[in-house]
LOPAZA-7185 format. One line per 8 residues: number of its first residue (from 1); for each residue x, y, z of N, C-alpha, C. Coordinates in nm, 2 decimals, m for minus. Atoms other than C-alpha are relative to their C-alpha. Example, Ala and Ser with C-alpha at 12.3 -4.5 7.8 and 13.67 -1.06 7.14 Angstrom:
1 = 0.09 m0.12 0.00 1.23 m0.45 0.78 0.09 0.12 0.00 | m0.09 m0.11 0.00 1.37 m0.11 0.71 m0.08 0.11 0.08
***
This chain:
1 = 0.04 m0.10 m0.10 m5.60 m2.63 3.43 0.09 0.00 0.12 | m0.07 m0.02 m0.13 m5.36 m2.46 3.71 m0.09 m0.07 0.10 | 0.05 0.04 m0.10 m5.42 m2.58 4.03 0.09 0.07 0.16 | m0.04 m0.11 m0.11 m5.36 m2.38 4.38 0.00 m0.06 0.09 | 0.03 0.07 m0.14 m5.31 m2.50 4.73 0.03 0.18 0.10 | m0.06 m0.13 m0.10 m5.29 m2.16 5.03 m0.01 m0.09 0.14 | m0.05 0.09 m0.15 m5.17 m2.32 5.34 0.01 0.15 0.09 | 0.07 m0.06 m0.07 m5.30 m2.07 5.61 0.06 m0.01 0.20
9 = m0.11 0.06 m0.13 m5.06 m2.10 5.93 m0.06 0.11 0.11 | 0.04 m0.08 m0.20 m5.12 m2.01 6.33 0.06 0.15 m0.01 | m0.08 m0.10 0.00 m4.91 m1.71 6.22 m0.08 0.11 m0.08 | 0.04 m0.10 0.07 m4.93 m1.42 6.06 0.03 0.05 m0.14 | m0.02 m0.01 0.14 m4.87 m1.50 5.70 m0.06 m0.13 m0.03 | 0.02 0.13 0.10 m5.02 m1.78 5.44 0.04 m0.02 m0.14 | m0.09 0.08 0.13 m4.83 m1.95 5.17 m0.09 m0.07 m0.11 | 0.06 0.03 0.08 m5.00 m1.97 4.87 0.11 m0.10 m0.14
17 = m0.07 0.04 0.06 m4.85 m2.25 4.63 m0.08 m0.08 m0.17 | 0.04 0.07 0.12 m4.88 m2.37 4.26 0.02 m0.16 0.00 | m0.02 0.09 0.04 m4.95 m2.72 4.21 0.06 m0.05 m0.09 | m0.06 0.06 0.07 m4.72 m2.94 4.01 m0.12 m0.08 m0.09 | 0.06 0.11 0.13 m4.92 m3.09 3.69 0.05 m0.09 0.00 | m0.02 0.15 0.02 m4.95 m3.44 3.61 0.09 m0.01 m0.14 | m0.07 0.02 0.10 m4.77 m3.34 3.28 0.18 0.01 0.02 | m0.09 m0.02 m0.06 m4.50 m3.18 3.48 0.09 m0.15 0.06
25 = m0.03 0.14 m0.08 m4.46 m3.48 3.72 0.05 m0.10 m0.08 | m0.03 0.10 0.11 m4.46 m3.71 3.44 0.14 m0.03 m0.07 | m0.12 m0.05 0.07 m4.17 m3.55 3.29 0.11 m0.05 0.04 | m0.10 0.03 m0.09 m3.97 m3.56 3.58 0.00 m0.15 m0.01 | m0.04 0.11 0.03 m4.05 m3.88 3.60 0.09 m0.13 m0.03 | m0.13 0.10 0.12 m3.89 m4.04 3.28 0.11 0.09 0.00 | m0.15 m0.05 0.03 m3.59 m3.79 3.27 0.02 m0.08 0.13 | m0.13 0.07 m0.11 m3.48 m3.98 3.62 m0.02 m0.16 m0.03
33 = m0.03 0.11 0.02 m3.56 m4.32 3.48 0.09 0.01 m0.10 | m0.11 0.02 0.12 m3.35 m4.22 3.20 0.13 m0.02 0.11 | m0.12 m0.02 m0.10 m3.10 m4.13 3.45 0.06 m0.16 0.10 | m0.01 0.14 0.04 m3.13 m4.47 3.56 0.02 m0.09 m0.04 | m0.02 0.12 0.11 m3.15 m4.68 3.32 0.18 0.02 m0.05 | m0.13 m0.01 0.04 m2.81 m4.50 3.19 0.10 m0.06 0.13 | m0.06 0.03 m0.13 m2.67 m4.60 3.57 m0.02 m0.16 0.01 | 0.06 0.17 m0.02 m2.81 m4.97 3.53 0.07 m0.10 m0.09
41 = m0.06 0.09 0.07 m2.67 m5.07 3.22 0.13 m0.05 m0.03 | m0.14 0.08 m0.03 m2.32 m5.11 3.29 0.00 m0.11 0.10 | m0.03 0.12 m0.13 m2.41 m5.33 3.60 m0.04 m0.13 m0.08 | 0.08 0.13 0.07 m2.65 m5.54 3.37 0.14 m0.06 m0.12 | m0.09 0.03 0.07 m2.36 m5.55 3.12 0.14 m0.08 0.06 | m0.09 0.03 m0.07 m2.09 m5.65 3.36 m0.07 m0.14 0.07 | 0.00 0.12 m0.04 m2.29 m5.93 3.53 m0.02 m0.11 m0.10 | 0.00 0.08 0.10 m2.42 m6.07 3.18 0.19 m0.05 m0.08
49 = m0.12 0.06 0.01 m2.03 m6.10 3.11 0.02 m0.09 0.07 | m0.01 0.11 m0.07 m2.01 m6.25 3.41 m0.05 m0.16 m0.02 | 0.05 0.10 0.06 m2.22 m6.50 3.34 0.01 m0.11 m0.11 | m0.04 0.04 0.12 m2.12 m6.58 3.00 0.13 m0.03 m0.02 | m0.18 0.08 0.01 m1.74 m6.62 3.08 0.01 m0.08 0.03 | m0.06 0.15 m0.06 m1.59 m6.95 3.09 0.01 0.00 0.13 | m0.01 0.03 m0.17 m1.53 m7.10 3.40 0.17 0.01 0.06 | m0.13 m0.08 m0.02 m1.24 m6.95 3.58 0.10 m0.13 0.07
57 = m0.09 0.08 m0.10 m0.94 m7.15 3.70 0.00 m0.04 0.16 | 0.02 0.04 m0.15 m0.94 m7.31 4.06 0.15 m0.05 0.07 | m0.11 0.03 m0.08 m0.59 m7.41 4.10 m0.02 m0.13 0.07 | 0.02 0.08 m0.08 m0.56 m7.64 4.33 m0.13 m0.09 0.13 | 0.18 0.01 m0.04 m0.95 m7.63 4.49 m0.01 m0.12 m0.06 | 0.10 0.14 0.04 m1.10 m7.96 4.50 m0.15 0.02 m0.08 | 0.16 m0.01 0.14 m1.41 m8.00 4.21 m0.10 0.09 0.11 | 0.13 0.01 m0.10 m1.66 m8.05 4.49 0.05 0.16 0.06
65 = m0.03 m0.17 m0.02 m1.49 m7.68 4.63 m0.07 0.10 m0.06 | 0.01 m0.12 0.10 m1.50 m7.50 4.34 m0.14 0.02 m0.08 | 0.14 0.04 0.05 m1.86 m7.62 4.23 m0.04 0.08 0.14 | 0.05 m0.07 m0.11 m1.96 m7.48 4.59 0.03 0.16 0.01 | m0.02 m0.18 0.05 m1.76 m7.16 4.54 m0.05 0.04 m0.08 | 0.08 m0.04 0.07 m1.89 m7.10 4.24 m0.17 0.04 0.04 | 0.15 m0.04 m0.03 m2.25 m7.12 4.33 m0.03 0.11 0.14 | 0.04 m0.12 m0.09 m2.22 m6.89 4.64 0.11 0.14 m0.10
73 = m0.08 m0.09 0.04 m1.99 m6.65 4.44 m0.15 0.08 m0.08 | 0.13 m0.01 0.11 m2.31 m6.67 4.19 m0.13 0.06 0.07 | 0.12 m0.05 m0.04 m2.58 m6.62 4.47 0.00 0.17 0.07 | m0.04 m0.14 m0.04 m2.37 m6.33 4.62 m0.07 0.15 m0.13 | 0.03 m0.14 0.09 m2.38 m6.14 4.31 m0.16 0.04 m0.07 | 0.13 0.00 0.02 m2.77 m6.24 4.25 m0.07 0.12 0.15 | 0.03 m0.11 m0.09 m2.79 m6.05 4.60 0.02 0.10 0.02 | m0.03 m0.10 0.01 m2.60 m5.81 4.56 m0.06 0.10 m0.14
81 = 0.12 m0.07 0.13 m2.79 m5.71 4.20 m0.11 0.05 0.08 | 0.12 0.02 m0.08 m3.10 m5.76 4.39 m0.02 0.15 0.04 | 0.00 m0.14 m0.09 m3.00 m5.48 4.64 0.02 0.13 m0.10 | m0.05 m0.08 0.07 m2.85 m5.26 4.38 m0.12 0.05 m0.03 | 0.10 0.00 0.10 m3.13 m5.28 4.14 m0.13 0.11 0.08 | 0.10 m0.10 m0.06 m3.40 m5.16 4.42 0.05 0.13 0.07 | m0.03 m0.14 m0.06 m3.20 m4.89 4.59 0.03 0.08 m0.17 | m0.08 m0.09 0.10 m3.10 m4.78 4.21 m0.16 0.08 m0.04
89 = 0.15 m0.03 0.04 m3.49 m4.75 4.12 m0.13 0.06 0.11 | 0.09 m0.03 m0.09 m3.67 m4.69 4.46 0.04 0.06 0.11 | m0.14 m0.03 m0.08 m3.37 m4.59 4.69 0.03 0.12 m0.07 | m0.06 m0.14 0.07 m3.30 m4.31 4.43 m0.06 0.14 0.02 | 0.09 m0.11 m0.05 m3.63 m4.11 4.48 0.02 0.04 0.11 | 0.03 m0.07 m0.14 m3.64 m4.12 4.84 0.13 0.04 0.03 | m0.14 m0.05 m0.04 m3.25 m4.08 4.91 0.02 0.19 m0.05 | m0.03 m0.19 0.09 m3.23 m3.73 4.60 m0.10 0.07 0.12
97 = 0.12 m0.09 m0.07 m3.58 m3.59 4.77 0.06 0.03 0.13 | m0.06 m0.04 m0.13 m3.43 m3.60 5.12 0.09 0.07 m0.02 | m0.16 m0.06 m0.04 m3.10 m3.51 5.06 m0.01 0.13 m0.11 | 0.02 m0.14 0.03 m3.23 m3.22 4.81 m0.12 0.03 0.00 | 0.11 m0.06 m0.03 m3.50 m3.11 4.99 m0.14 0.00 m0.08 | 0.11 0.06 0.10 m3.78 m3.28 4.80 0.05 0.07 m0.19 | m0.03 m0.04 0.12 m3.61 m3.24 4.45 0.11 m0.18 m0.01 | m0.12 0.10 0.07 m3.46 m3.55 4.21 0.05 0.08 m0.11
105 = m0.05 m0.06 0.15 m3.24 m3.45 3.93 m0.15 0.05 m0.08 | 0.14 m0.07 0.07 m3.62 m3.45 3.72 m0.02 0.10 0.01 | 0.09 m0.12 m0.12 m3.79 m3.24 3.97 0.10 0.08 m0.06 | m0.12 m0.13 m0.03 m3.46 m2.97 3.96 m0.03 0.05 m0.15 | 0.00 m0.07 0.13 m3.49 m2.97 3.62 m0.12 0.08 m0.04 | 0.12 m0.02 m0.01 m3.84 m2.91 3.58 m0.06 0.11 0.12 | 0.08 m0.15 m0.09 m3.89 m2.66 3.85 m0.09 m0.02 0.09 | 0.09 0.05 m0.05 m4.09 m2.86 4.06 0.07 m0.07 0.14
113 = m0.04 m0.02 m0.09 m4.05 m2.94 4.44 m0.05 m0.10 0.07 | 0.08 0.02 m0.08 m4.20 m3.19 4.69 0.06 0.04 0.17 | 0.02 m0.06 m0.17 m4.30 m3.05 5.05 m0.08 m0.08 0.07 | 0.07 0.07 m0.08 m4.47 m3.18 5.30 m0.16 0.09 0.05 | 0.09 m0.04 0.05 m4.84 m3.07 5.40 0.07 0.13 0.13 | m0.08 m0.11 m0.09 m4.80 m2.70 5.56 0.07 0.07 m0.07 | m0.09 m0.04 0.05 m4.56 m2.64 5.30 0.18 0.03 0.07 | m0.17 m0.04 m0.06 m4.26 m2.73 5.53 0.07 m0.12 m0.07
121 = m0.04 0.11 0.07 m3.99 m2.96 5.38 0.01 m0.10 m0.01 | 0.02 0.14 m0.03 m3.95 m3.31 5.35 0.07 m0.05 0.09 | m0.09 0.09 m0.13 m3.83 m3.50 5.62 0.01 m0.16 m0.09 | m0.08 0.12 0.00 m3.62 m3.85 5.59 m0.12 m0.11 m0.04 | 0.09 0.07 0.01 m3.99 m4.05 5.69 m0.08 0.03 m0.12 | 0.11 m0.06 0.11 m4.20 m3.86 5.44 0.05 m0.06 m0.15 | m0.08 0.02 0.11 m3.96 m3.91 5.19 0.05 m0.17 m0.06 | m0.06 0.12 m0.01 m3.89 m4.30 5.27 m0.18 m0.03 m0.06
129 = 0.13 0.06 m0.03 m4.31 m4.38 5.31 m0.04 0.04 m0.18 | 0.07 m0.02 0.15 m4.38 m4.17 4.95 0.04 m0.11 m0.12 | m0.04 0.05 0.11 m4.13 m4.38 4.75 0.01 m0.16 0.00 | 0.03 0.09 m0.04 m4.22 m4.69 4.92 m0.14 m0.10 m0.08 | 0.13 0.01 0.10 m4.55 m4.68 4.78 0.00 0.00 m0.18 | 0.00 0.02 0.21 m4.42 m4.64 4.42 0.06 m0.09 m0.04 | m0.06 0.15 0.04 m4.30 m4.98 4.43 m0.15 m0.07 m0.07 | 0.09 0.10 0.10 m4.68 m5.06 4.38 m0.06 0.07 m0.11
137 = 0.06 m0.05 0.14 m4.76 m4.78 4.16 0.06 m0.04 m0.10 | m0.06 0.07 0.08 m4.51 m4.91 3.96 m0.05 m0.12 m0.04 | 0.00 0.18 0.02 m4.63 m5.27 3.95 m0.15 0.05 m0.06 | 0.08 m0.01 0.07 m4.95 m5.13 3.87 m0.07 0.09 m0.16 | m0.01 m0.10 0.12 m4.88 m5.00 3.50 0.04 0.11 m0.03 | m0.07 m0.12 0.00 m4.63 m4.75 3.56 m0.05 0.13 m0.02 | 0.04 m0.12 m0.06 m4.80 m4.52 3.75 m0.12 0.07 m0.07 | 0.13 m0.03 0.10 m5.12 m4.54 3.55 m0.12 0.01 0.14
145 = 0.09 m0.02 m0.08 m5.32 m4.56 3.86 0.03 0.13 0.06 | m0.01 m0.10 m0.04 m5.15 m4.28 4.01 m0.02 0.11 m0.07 | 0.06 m0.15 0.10 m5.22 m4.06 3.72 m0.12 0.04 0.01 | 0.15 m0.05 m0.04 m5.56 m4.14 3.78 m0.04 0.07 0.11 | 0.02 m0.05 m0.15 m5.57 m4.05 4.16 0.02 0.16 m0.03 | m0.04 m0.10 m0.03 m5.38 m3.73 4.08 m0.07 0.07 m0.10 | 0.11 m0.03 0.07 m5.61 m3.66 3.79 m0.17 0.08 0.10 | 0.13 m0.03 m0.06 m5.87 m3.65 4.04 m0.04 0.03 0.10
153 = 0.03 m0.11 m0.12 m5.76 m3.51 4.33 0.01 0.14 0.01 | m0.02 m0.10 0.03 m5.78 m3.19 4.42 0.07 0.10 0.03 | m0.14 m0.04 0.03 m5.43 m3.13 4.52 0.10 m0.09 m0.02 | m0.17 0.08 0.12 m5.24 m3.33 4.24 0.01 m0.10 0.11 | m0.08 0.07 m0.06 m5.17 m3.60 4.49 m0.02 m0.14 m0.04 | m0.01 0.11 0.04 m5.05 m3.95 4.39 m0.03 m0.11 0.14 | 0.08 0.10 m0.12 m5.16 m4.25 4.61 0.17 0.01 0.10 | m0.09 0.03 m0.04 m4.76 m4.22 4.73 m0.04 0.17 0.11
161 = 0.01 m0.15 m0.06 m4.84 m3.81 4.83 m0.17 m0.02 0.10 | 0.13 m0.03 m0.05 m5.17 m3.92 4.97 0.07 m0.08 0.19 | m0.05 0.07 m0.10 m4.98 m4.18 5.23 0.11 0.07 0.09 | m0.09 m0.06 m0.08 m4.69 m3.96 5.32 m0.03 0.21 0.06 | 0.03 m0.12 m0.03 m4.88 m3.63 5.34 0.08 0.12 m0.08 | m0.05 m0.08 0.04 m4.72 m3.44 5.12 m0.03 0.10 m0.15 | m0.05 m0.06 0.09 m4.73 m3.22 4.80 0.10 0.01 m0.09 | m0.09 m0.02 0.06 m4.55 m3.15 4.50 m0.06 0.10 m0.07
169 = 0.04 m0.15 0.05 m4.54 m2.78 4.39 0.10 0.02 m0.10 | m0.08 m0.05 0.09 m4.37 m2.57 4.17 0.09 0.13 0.07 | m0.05 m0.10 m0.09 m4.08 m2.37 4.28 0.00 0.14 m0.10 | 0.01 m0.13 0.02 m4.14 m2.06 4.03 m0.10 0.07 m0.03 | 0.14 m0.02 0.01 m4.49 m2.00 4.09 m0.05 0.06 0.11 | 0.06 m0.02 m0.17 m4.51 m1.91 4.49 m0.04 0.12 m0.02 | 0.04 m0.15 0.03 m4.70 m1.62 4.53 m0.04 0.01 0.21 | 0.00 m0.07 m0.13 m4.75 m1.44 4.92 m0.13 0.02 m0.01
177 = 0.11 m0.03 m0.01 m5.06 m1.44 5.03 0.00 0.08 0.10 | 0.03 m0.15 m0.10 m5.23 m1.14 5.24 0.06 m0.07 0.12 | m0.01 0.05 m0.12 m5.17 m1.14 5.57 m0.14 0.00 0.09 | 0.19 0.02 m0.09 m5.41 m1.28 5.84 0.05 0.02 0.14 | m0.04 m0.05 m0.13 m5.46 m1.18 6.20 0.05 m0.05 0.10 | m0.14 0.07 m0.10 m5.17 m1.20 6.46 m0.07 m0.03 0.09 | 0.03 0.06 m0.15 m5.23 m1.34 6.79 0.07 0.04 0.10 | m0.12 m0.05 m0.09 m5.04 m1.21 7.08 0.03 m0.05 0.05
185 = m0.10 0.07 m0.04 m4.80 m1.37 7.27 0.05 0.06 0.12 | m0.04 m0.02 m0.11 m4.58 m1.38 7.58 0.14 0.00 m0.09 | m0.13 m0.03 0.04 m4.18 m1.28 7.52 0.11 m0.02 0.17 | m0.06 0.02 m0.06 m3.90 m1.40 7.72 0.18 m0.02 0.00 | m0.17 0.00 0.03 m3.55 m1.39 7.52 0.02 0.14 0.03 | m0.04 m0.16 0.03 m3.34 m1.05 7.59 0.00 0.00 m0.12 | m0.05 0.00 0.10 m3.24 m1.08 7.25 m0.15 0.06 m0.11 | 0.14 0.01 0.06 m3.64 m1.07 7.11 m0.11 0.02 0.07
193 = 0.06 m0.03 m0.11 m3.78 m0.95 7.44 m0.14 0.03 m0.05 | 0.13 m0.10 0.04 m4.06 m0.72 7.25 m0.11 m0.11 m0.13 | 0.06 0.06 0.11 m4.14 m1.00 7.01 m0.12 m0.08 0.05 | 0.16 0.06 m0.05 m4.54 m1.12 7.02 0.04 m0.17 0.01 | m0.01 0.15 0.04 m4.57 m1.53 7.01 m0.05 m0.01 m0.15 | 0.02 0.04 0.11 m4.72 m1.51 6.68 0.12 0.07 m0.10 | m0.11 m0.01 0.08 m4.40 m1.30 6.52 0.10 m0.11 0.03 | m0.12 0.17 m0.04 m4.17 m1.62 6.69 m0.03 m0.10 m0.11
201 = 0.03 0.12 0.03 m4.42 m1.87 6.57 0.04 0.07 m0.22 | m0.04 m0.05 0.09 m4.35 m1.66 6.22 0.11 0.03 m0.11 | m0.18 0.02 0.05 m3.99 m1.63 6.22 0.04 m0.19 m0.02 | 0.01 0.17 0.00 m4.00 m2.02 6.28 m0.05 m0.04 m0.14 | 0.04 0.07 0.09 m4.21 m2.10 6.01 0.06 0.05 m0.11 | m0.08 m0.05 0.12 m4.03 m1.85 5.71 0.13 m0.10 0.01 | m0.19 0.10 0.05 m3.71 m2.04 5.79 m0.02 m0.11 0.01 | 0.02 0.12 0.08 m3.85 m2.38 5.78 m0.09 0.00 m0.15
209 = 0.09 m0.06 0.11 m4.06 m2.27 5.45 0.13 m0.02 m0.11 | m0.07 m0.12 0.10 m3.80 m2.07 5.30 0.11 m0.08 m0.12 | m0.10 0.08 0.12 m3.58 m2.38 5.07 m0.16 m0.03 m0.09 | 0.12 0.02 0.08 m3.93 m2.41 4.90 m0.08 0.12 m0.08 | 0.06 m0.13 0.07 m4.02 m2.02 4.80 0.16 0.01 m0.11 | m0.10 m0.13 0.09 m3.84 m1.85 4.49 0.09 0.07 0.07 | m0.07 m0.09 m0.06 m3.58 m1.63 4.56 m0.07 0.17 0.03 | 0.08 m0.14 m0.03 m3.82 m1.34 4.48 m0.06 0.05 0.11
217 = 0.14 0.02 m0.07 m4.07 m1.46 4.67 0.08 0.02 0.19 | m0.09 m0.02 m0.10 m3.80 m1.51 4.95 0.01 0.14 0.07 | m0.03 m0.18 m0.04 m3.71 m1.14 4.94 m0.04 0.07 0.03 | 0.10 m0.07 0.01 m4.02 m0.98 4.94 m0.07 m0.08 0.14 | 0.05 0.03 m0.13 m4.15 m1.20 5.27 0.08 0.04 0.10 | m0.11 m0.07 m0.14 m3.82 m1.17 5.46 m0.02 0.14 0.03 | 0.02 m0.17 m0.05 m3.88 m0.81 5.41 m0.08 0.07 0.04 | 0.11 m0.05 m0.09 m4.22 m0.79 5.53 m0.01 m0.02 0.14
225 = m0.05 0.05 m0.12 m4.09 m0.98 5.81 0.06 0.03 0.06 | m0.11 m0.09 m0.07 m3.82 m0.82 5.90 m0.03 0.13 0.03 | 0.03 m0.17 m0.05 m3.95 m0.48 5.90 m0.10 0.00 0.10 | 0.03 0.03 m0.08 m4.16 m0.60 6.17 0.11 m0.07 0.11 | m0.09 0.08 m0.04 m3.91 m0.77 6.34 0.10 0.08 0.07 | m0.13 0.00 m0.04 m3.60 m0.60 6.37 m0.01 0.18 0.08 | 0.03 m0.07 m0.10 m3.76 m0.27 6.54 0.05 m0.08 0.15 | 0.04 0.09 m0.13 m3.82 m0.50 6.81 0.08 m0.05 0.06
233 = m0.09 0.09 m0.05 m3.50 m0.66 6.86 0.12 0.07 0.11 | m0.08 m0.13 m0.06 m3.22 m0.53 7.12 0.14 m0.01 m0.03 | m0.12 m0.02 0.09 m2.95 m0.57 6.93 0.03 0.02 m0.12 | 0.03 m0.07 0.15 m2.84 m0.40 6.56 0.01 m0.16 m0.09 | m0.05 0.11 0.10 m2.82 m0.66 6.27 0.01 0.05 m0.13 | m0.02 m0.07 0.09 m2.75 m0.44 6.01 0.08 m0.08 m0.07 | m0.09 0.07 0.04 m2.45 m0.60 5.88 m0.10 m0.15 m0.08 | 0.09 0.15 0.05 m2.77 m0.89 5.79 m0.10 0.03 m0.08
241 = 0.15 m0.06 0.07 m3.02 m0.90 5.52 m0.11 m0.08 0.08 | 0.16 m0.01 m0.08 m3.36 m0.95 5.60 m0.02 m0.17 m0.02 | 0.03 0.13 0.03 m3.37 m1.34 5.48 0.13 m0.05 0.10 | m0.14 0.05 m0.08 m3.00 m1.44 5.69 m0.04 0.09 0.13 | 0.06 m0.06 m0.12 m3.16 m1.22 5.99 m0.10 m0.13 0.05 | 0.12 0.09 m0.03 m3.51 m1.43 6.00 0.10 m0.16 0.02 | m0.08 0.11 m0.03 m3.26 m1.73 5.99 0.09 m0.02 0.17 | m0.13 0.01 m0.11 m3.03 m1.65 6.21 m0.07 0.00 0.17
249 = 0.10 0.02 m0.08 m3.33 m1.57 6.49 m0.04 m0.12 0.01 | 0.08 0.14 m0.01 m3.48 m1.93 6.39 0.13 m0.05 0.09 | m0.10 0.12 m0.03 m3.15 m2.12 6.49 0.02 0.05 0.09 | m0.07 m0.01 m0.13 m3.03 m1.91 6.78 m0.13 0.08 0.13 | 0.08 m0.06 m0.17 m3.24 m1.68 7.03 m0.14 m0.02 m0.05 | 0.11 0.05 0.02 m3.58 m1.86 6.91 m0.03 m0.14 0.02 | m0.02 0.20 m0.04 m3.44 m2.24 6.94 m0.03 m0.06 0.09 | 0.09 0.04 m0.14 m3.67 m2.39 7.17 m0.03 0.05 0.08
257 = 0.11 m0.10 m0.11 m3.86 m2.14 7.30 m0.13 m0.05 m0.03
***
């Protein structure tokens, strides 16, 4: 059974999103432990050599030396595994998700996305705290409890999405929900002089949103947005489409207003 979340903003639009299935999720999953595993076995192969090679020449190193070098040479590389091993397995989620906007290799493949609640992107903390937590869903039968949780909540959320507040959707599923009633506002940039507070608070939220909608879906909002919008403004932006307009507002003559 699909599953729906509509996130309902101070503004004058609500973002209706498809939930990511547990079969989905799953997927992703094991394709990045594959990805993994293939990234792991040369290290495991390389230190079991280590291990297994004779004992290396010392030259002139006194016994008592070389017995001491050896064993910190030995503890280094038990440390340095150590580190590897958990940034390669738990370090991998939260690093990809941040650095592609809630997406691992899996996820990208699969079509599947995590956001935060609101439907705005993941942030650095969100993304550190969700994969944090899947150190114990892991320990507790690879993610068999979290299947249960997300089985049984009622938006898909794993005990890691319950702690960091976040979601995992699907990115070719967004659909635009109606619109709901504006609010009016006070205006004070020349640039967007005529603009209400709820078209700002609107332009704001499409461009932190907008790495999470379809391209369709993109198109078809910018342009309801814009055609509101760009009456209003006191300067042409023709030369701009209607998605690199609403952007370009977010970053410059709306940036900390």
């Amino acid at each position: 059974m699909e599953r729906s979340v509509e996130v309902a903003t101070g503004e004058s639009v609500a973002f209706r999103y498809e939930l990511a299935g547990l079969g989905s999720r799953f997927i992703a999953v094991v394709l990045d432990n594959a990805i993994q595993v293939t990234l792991a076995v040369p290290v495991v192969l390389l230190l079991v050599w280590w291990g297994a090679s004779p004992a290396r020449p010392t030259g002139a190193i006194h016994p008592a030396w070389a017995e001491k070098l050896a064993e910190i040479v030995a503890a280094s590389l038990i440390g340095l595994g150590v580190v590897f091993f958990f940034m390669l397995f738990f370090g991998y989620f939260a690093l990809f998700e941040w650095l592609w906007e809630g997406q691992t290799p899996g996820k990208r493949l699969l079509g599947i996305r995590v956001v935060r609640d609101g439907g705005f992107p993941l942030d650095f903390m969100s993304a550190v705290v969700r994969n944090l937590i899947r150190i114990v869903e892991v320990a507790l039968g690879y993610y068999a409890v979290s299947a249960l949780c997300t089985l049984l909540s009622p938006r898909n959320r794993r005990l890691g999405d319950m702690a960091a507040g976040t979601l995992v959707v699907r990115e070719g599923r967004y659909e635009r929900a109606p619109r709901i009633r504006r609010r009016a506002g006070r205006a004070d940039e020349p640039l967007v002089a005529e603009l209400t507070a709820s078209e700002r608070e609107l332009v704001r939220s499409y461009a932190a949103r907008r790495s999470a909608l379809t391209a369709r879906a993109r198109r078809d909002l910018s342009a309801q947005i814009a055609a509101s919008v760009r009456p209003k403004l006191t300067a042409s932006f023709e030369h701009l489409s209607d998605d690199d307009l609403l952007v370009h507002l977010a970053e410059t003559a709306l940036d900390g207003s």
